[in-house]
N, C-alpha and C positions, 0 to 999 in steps of 0.2 A: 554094792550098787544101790543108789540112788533115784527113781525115775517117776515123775510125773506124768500118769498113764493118763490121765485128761476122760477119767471116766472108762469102766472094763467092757461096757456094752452101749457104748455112745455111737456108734455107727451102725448098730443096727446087727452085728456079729461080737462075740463073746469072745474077748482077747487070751481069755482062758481056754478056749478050743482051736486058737491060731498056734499051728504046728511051733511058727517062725520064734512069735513070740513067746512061745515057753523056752523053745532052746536056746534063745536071748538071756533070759532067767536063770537057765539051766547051770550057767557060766558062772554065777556068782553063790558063794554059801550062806550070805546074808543080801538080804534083798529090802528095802525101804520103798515104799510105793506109795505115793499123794493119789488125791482126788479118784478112790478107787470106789466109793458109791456106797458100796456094800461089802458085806464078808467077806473074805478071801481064803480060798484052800488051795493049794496046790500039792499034789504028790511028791512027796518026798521032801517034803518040809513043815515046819512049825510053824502054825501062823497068829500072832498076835495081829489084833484088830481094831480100830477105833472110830465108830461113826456117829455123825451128826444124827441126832433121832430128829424126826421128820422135816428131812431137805431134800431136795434132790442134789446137793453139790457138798464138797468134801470126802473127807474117809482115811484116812491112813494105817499101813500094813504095815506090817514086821516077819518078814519071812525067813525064817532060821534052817538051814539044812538039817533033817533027823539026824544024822552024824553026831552033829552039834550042840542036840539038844540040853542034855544033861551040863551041859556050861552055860545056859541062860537063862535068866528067871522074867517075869515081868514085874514091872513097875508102876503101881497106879498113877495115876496122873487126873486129880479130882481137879485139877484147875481148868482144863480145857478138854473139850472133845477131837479138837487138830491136834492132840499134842500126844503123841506114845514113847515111851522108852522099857528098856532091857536093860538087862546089867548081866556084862560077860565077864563070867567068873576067875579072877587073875590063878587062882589052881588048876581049873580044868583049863584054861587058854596058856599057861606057865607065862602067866605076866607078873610082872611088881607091883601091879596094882589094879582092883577091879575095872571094869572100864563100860559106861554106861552109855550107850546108843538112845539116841532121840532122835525120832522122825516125825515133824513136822508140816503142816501146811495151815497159808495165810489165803484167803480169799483176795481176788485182788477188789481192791479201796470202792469200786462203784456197781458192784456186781450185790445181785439181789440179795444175797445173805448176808455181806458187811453192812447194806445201808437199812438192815432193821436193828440192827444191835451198835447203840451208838458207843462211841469209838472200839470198836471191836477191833482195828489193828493196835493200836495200843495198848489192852486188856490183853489180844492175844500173844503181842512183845512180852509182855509185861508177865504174863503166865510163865514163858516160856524161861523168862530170867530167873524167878524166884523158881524154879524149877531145877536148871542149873548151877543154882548156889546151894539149893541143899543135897546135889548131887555130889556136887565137886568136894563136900567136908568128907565122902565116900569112897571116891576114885575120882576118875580123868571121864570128862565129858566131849564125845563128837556128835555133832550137828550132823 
């Protein structure tokens, strides 16, 4: 699962103590989360983390079922702060080949954090490819 939660306490309530919204989560054994602000924990899973150091916008999670854990590793990602990846391990998942998850998020183009870092969607494309080429000489990369 994939979801751009648009901020975990942007309305004023902690989408992490919304019943609804965890048993939404609950559904899924890998979970990708954009724009989530800050750290992320949830029970019963592994959370890898990546946030903008002082913004108020961005964030991306990696939320791994404990089940699961012992088959995924983290993967640094020194090119960008929006940019996270794992790598699920083709022995413990019985694949034929490792398989590396990236979860991403771009700012959109006139939003206050693109327009101080000039061309920051094309830096953060651009991260994001040399990123994927040196994954792919590894295993199989999903976006």
């Amino acid at each position: 699962m994939s979801w751009n939660i648009q901020d975990s306490v942007g309305d004023g309530s902690n989408k992490f103590e919304n019943r609804e919204f965890l048993k939404l989560l609950s559904r899924a054994n890998i979970i990708c989360l954009q724009e989530t602000k800050k750290q992320v924990k949830i029970e019963g899973y592994l959370s890898f983390n990546n946030n903008r150091q002082n913004s108020r916008s961005g964030g991306v999670c990696i939320l791994v079922e404990n089940s699961l854990r012992k088959g995924v590793s983290y993967i640094p990602c020194k090119e960008s702060t929006d940019i996270l990846a794992v790598k699920l391990d083709k022995n413990f998942f019985r694949l034929d080949f490792d398989l590396y998850l990236i979860c991403f998020y771009i700012s959109p183009p006139n939003s206050s954090y693109a327009r101080k870092i000039p061309d920051y969607t094309e830096q953060t494309f651009a991260s994001l490819d040399q990123i994927c080429s040196k994954l792919r000489q590894r295993g199989e990369v999903v976006i």
